[in-house]
C-alpha positions as CSV (number, residue, x, y, z in Angstrom):
1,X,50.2,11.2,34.9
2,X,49.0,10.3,38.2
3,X,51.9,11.9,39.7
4,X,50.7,15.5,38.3
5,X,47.0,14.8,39.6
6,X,47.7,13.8,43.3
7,X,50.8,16.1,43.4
8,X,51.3,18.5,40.9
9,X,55.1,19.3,39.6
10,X,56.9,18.0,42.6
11,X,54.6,14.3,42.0
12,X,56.1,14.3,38.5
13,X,59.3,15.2,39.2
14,X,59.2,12.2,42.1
15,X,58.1,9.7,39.3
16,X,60.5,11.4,36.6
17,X,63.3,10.4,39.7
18,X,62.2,6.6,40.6
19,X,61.8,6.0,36.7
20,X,65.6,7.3,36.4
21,X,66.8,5.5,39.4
22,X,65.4,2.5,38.6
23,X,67.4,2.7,34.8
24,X,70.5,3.3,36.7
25,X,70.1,-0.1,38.2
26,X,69.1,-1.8,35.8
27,X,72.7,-0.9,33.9
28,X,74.9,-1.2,37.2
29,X,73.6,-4.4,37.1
30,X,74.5,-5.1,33.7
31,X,77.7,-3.2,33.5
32,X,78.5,-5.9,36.6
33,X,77.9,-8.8,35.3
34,X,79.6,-8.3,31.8
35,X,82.4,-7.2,33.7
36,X,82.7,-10.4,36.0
37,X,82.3,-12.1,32.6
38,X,84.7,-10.6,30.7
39,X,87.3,-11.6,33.2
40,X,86.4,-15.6,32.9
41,X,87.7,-17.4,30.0
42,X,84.7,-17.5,27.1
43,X,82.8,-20.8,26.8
44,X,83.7,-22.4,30.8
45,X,82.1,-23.5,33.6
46,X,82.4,-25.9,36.5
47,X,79.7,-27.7,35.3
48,X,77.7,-28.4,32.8
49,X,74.9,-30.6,34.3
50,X,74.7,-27.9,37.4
51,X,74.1,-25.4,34.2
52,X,71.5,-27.9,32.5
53,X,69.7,-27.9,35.9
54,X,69.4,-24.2,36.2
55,X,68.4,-23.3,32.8
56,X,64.7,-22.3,32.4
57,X,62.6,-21.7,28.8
58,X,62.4,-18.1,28.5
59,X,65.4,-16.7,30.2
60,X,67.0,-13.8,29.8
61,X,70.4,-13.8,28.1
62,X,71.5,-11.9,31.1
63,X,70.2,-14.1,33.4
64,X,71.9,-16.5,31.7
65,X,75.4,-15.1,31.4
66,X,75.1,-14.1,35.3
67,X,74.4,-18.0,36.4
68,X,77.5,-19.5,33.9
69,X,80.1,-16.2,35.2
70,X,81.5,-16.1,31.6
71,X,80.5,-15.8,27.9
72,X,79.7,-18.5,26.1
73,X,81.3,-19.7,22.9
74,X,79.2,-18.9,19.9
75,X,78.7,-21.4,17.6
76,X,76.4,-19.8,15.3
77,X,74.0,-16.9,14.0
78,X,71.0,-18.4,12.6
79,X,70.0,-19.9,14.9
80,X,71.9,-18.2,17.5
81,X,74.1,-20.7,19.5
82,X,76.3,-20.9,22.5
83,X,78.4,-23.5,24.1
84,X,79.9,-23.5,27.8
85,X,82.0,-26.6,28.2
86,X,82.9,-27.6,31.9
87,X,86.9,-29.1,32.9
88,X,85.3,-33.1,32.4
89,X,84.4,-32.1,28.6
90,X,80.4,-32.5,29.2
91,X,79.1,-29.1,27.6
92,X,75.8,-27.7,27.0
93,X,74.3,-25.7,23.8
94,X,72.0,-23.2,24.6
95,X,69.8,-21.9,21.4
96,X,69.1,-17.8,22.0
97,X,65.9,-15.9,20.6
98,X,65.4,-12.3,20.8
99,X,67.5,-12.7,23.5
100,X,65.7,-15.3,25.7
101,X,66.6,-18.9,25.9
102,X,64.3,-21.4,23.7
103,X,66.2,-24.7,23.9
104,X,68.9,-26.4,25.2
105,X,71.2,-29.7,25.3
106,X,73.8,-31.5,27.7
107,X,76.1,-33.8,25.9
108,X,78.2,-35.6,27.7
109,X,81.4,-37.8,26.7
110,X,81.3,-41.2,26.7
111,X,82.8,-43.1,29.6
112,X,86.0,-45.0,28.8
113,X,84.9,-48.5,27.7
114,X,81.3,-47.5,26.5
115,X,80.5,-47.7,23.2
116,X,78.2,-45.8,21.0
């Protein structure tokens, strides 16, 4: 609308183009880091507590799957669930709503000779 007013056709075919462009992005970035994803084994990291740290209330499911490099395990549907587990066994849950991150936990295993 405001292109047509200060511009005419050539002002919405301008904002037509930057709305366009910016979709394109918005998938190349996507497409990239699904495919940088797919190519790590599902449910792994390097570490859990470095994930724990990172993770925010509200983040994107994307956002998510570009800090961890790889898919996460899914554990369930209602409520949706996924697990990354790190080489010393800690592992984090991470509870997904509508495609943003509501809760999560780090468990870690007990150290020989601790008791629970």
């Amino acid at each position: 609308m405001i292109g047509w007013r200060t511009q005419g056709w050539p002002g919405v075919l301008l904002a037509a183009s930057m709305v366009v462009f910016w979709l394109l992005l918005q998938f190349n970035k996507a497409v990239r880091v699904m495919r940088q994803a797919g190519s790590a084994p599902i449910g792994y990291i390097d570490s859990a507590v470095m994930l724990n740290a990172r993770l925010e209330r509200g983040m994107r499911m994307l956002q998510l799957v570009l800090i961890t490099r790889s898919l996460g395990d899914k554990l369930g549907d209602q409520p949706e669930r996924y697990r990354w587990t790190d080489p010393g066994g800690s592992h984090v849950t991470v509870e997904v709503r509508r495609g943003r991150v509501v809760e999560w936990a780090l468990e870690r295993p007990a150290a020989p000779g601790e008791s629970t």
